[in-house]
C-alpha positions as CSV (number, residue, x, y, z in Angstrom):
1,X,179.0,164.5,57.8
2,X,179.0,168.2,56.8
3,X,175.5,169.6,56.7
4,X,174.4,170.7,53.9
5,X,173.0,174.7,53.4
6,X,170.4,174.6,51.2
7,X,169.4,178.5,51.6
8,X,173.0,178.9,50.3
9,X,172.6,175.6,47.2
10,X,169.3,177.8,46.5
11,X,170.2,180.9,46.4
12,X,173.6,179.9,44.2
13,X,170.8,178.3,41.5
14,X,168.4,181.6,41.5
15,X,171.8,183.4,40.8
16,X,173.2,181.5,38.4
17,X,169.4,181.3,36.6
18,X,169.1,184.5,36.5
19,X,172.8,185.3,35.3
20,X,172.3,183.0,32.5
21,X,168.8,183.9,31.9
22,X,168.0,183.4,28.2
23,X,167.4,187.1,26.3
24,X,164.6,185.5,24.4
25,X,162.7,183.8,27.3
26,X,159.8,185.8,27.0
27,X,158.9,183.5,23.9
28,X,157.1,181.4,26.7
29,X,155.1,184.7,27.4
30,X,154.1,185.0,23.5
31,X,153.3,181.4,23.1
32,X,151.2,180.8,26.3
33,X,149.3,184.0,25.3
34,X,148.8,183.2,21.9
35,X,147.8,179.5,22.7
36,X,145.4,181.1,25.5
37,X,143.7,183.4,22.5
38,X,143.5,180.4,19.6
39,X,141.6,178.2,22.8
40,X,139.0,181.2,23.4
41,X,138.4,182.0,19.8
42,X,137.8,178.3,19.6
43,X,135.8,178.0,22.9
44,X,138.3,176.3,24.3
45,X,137.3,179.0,27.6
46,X,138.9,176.9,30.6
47,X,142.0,176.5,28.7
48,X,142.4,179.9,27.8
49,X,141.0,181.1,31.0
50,X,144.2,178.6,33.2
51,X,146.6,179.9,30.5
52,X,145.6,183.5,31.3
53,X,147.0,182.9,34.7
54,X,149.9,181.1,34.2
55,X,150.8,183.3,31.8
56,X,150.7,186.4,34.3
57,X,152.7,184.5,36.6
58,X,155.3,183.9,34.1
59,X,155.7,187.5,33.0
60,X,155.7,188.1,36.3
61,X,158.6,186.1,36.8
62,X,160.9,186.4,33.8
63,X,160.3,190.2,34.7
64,X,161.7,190.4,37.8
65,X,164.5,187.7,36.7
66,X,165.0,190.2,33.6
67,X,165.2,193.7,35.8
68,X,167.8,191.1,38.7
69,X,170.4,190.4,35.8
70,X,170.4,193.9,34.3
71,X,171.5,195.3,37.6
72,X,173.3,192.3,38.9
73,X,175.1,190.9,36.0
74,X,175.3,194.5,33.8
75,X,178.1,193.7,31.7
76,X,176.5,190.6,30.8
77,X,173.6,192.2,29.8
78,X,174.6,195.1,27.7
79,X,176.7,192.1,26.0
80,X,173.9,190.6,24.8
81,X,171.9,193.4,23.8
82,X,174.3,194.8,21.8
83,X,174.9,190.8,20.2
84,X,174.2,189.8,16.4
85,X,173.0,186.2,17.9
86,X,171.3,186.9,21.5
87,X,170.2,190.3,21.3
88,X,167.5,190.2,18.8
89,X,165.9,187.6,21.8
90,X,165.0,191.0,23.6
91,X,162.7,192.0,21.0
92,X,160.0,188.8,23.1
93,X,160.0,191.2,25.7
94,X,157.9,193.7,23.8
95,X,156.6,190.9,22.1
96,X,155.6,188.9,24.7
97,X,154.4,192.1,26.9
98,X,151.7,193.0,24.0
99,X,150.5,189.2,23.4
100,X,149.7,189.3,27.2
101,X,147.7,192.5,26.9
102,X,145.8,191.1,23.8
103,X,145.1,187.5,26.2
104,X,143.7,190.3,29.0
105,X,141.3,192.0,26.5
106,X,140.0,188.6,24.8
107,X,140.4,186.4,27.3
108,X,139.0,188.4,30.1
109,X,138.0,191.8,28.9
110,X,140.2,193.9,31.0
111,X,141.0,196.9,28.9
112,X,142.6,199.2,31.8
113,X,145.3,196.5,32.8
114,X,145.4,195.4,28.8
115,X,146.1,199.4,28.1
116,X,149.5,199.4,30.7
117,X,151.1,196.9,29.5
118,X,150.4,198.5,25.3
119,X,152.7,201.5,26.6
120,X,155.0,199.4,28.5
121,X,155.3,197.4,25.2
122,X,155.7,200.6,22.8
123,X,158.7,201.9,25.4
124,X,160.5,198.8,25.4
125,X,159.8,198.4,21.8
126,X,161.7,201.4,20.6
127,X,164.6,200.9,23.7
128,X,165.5,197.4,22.2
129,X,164.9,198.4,18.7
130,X,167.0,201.5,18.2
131,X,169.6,200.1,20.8
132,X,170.1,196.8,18.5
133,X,170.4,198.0,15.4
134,X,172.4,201.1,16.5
135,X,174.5,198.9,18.5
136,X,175.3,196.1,15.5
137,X,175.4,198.5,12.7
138,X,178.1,200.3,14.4
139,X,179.8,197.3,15.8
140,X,183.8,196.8,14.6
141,X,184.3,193.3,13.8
142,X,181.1,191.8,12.3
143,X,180.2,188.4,12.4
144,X,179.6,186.8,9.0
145,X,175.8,186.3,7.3
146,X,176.5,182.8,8.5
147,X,177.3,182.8,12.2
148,X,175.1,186.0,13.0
149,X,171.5,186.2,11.3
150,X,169.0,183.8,12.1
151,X,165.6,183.2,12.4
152,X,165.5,185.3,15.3
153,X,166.2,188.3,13.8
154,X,162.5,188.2,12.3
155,X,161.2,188.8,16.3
156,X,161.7,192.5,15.2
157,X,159.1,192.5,13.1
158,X,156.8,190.0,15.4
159,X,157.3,192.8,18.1
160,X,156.1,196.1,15.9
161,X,153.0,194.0,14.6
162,X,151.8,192.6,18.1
163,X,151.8,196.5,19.1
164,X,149.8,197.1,16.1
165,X,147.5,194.3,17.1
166,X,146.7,195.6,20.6
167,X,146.5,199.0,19.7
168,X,143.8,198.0,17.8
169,X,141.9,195.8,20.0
170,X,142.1,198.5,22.2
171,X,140.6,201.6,20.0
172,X,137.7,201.0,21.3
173,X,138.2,202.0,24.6
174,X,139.7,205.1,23.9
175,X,137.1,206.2,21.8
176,X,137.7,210.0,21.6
177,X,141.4,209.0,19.7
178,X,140.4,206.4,17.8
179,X,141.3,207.7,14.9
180,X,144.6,209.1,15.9
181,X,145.6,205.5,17.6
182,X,144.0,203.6,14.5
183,X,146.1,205.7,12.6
184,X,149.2,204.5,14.8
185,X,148.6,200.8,14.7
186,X,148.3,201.3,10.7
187,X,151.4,202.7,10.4
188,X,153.1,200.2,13.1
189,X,151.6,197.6,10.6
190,X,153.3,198.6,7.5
191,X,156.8,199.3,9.4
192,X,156.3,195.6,10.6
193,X,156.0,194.3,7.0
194,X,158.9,196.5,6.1
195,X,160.9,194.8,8.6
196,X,159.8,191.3,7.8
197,X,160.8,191.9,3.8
198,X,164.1,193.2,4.1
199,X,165.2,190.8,7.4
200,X,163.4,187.0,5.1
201,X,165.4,187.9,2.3
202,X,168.6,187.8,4.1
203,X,167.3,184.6,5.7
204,X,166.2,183.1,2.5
205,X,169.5,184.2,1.2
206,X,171.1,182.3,3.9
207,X,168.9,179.0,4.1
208,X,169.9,178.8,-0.1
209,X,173.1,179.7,-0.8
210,X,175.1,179.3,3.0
211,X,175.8,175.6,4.6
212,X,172.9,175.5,7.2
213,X,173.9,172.4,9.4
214,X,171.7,170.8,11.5
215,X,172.9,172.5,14.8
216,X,172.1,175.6,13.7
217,X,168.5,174.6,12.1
218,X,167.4,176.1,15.1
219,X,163.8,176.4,16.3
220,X,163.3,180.0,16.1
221,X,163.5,179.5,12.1
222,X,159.4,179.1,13.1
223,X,159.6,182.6,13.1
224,X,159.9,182.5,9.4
225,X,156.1,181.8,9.1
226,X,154.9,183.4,12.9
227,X,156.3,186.6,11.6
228,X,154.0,186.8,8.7
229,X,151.2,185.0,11.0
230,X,151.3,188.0,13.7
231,X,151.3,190.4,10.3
232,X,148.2,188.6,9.1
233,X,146.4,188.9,12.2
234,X,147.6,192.9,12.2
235,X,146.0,193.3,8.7
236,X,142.8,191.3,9.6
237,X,142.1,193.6,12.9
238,X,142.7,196.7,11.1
239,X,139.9,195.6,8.4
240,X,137.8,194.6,11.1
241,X,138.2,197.9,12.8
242,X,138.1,199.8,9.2
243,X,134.6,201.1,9.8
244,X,135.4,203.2,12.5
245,X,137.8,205.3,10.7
246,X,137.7,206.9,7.8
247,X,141.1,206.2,6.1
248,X,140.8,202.7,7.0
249,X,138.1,202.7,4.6
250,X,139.6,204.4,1.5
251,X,142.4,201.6,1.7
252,X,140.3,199.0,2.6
253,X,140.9,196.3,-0.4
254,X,144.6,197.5,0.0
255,X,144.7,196.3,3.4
256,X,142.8,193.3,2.0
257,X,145.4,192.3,-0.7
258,X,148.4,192.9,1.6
259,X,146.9,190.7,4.4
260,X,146.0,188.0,2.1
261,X,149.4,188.0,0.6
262,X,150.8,187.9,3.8
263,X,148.4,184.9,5.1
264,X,149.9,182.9,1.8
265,X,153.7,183.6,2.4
266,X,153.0,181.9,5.6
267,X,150.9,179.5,4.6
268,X,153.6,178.3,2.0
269,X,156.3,178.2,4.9
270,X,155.0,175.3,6.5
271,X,155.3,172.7,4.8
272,X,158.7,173.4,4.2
273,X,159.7,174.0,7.9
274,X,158.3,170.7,8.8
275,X,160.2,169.1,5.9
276,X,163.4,170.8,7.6
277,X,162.6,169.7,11.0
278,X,162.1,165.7,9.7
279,X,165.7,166.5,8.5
280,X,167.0,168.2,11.0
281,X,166.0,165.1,14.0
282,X,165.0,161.8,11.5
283,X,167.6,161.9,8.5
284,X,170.6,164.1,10.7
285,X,169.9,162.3,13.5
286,X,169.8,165.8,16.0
287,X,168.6,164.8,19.5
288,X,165.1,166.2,20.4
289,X,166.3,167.9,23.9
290,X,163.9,170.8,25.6
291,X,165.4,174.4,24.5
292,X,164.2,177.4,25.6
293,X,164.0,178.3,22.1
294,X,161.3,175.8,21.3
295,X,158.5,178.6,22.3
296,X,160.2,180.8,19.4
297,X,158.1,177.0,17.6
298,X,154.9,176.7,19.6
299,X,154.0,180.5,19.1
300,X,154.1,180.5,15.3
301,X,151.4,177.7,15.1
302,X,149.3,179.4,18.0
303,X,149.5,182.8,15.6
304,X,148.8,181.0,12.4
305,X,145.8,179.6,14.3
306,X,144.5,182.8,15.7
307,X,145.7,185.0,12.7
308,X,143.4,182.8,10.3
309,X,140.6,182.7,12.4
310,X,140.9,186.6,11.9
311,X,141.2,186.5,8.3
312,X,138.1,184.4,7.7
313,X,135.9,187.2,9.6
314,X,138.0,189.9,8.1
315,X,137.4,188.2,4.8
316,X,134.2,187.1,5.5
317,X,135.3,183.8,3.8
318,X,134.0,180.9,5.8
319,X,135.8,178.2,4.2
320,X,139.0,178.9,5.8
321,X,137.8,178.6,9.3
322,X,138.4,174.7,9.0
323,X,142.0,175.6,9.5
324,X,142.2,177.0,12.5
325,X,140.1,174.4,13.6
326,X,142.7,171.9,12.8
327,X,145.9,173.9,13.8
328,X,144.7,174.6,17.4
329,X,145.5,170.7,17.9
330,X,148.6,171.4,17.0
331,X,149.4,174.7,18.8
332,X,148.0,172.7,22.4
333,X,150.5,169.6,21.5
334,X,153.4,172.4,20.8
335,X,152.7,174.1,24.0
336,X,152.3,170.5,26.2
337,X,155.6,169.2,24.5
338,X,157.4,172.5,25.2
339,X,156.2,172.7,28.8
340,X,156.8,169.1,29.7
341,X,160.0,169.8,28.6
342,X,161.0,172.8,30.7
343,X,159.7,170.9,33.9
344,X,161.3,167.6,33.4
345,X,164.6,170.0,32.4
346,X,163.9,172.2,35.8
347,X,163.5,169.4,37.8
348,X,166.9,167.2,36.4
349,X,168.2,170.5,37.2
350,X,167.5,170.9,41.0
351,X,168.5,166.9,41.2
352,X,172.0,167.5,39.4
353,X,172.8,170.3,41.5
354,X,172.1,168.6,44.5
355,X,173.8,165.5,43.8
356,X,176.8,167.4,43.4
357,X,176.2,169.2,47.1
């Protein structure tokens, strides 16, 4: 019988995993950090305190994975970045980068370590932005509105308003440039609801007037409402934070009207997504598998939780904290489904592979 090298059978899996490694991964990051922050807020405190720690072992991970493919597998890579479907996945890396700093300074009160990882998130912010949309608005051969936009595309916008969201939580700590970083994370805000406006119209286009089949009612189409979530929860911290700066205050019931507007559009997505997603598994009959894109789902109801919770304090309307109250069930189910799912999918994995060795 010929032995069998498992150094070799595991070292071919960590390549292959990592050549193949999904662009928008880093969703896990954004949803366990979000998830982490709704549990806190709630005092949920051991929950968000073991999430905290996963999560940092996660980034860790995809991180290295992410830095192995772009100098192993190159061509791959620039591939995707430069793709109308995959690249706008990159954007999570931002994302999912500045949702980990906010989980430091609630969950734990680290500022320094919380700080890093803001200016990480700005650089690879403006990288993946103006290399995406440089790259596909000079691309020859465009795919059609129906094969390349998605839901996805809306991560753009989730990206610039989580930078907006930590700077803010962090203008405290650097107290001498408040003002100047306020300043910043107000104007990070606004280019974030630029972004979402322009990108839901072409989607809302698209989910109206182009055949949207069941395989392509993909989960990231969450993003439709987490997008506006992460925007609410930008506008809510800057009205929080509006009495240390001075501009703040003179557009204070601007801020006010934009977040609460904001807060609605999600709030009226909701319903319909889950209408879609009865229709998508009960009436089309699409089998409920584990996909990586599933966290582009569990984030958006962490971030509605979280972002409401905000609003009501921002606000200083009580009656809406019975929501987030509610909706952090939800967001704990999400996250439990989705990581049930990538163990049981990890583990058929390793058993599949090794059958066949």
């Amino acid at each position: 019988m010929k032995p069998v090298n498992r150094t070799s059978n595991e070292t071919g899996r960590l390549t292959s995993a990592i050549a193949n490694l999904f662009p928008g991964y880093f969703a896990l990051v954004m949803a366990t950090g979000i998830v982490s922050v709704a549990a806190f807020l709630l005092d949920f405190k051991p929950i968000a305190q073991a999430l905290l720690y996963l999560n940092i072992f996660t980034y860790i991970v995809l991180t290295l994975m992410l830095l192995a493919r772009a100098v192993l597998f190159f061509p791959n890579f620039r591939a995707d970045v430069t793709d109308h479907v995959r690249g706008p996945g990159f954007f999570t890396v931002s994302a999912g980068t500045c949702v980990l700093g906010s989980q430091f300074v609630i969950v734990s009160g680290n500022f320094d370590v919380a700080a890093g990882l803001w200016f990480a998130g700005i650089v690879l912010w403006a990288v993946t932005m103006y290399t995406f949309f440089a790259a596909v608005t000079t691309r020859e051969n465009k795919p059609t509105l129906e094969k390349g936009l998605s839901g996805t595309w809306l991560i753009a916008a989730v990206a610039t308003q989580s930078i907006s969201v930590l700077g803010t939580l962090l203008s405290g700590h650097f107290a001498e440039d408040r003002n100047v970083l306020l300043f910043f994370t107000l104007c990070m805000f606004l280019v974030g609801c630029m972004l979402y406006l322009l990108l839901i119209t072409l989607i809302f286009y698209r989910f109206t007037f182009v055949d949207l089949t069941s395989d392509r009612l993909t989960p990231p189409y969450w993003i439709n409402m987490g997008a506006v979530a992460i925007t609410t929860l930008a506008g809510a911290r800057l009205i929080i934070a509006s009495g240390d700066s001075a501009l703040l205050g003179e557009i204070v019931p601007f801020l006010k009207g934009f977040t609460l507007f904001f807060w609605s559009a999600g709030t009226w997505w909701i319903p319909l997504l889950f209408i879609l997603g009865i229709w998508r598994h009960i009436y089309m009959r699409y089998p409920l598998r584990y996909d990586p894109q599933y966290w582009g789902l569990v984030f958006p109801l962490g971030m509605y939780t979280v972002c409401t919770f905000q609003l009501s304090k921002a606000l200083a309307f009580e009656p809406l904290m019975v929501i987030p109250k509610i909706f952090i069930y939800l967001a704990f189910v999400g996250w439990i489904a989705a990581a049930v799912g990538l163990v049981l999918t990890l583990i058929n994995s390793v058993r599949v592979k090794a059958i066949k060795n």
